[in-house]
C-alpha positions in Angstrom: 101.4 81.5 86.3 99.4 78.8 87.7 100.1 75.4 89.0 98.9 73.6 85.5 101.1 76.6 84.0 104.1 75.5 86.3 103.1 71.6 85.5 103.5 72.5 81.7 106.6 73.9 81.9 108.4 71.1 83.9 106.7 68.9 81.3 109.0 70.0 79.0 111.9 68.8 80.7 110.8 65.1 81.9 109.1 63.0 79.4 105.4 63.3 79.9 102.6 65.7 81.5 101.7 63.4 84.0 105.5 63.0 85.4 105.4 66.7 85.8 102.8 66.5 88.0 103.7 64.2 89.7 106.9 66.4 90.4 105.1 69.4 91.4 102.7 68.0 94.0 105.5 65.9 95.2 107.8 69.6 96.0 104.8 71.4 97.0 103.8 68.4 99.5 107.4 68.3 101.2 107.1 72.1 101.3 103.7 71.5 103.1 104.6 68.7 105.3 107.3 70.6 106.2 106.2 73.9 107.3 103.4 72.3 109.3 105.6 70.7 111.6 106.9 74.6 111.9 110.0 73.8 109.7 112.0 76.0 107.4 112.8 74.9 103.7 115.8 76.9 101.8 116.3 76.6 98.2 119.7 78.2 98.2 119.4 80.8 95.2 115.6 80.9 95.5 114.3 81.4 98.8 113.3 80.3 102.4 109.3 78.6 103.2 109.3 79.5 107.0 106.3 79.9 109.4 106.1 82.7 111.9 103.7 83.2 114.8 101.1 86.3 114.9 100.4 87.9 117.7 97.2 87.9 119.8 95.7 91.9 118.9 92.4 93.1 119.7 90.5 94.1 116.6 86.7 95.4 116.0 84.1 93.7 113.9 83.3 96.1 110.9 79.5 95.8 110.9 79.1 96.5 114.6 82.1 98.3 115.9 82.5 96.1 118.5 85.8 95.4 119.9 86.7 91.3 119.5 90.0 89.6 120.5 92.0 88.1 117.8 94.0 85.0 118.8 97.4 84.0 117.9 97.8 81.9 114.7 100.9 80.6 112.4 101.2 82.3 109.2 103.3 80.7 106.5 106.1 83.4 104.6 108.3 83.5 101.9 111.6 85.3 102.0 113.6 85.7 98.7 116.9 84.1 98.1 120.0 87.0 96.8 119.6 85.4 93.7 116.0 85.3 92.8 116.0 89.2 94.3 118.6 90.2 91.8 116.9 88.7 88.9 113.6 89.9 89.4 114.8 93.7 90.6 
């Protein structure tokens, strides 16, 4: 499923296509905003939005072998709610 896929379905339960939209970019903004000021977002049931911190590694660059130093970054991650585990499992 993509996000127009996701956009139809929700269509079907408010009154036009466009409303849907509307919806979707509105959830997946707040979910956004949220996680880029390093903030968690549960949906009891479905699931936890939470960014973690990678480490600093060293690394090599495939072409030349070289070894290169890989800096720390954020990485955004989903965990599965009980819920959504036991329905998909």
């Amino acid at each position: 499923m993509n996000k127009s896929d996701l956009i139809s379905e929700v269509a079907k339960v408010v009154r036009t296509k466009k409303e849907a939209q509307a919806a979707v970019d509105c959830v997946l903004e707040a979910i956004t905003k949220t996680l880029k000021k390093n903030g968690k977002v549960m949906l009891v049931g479905f699931g936890t939005f939470k960014v973690t911190k990678r480490k600093a590694r060293k690394g090599r660059n495939p072409q030349t072998g070289e070894e290169i130093k890989i800096t720390a970054w954020n990485v955004p991650r989903f965990s599965p709610g009980k819920k959504l585990g036991d329905i998909v499992a």
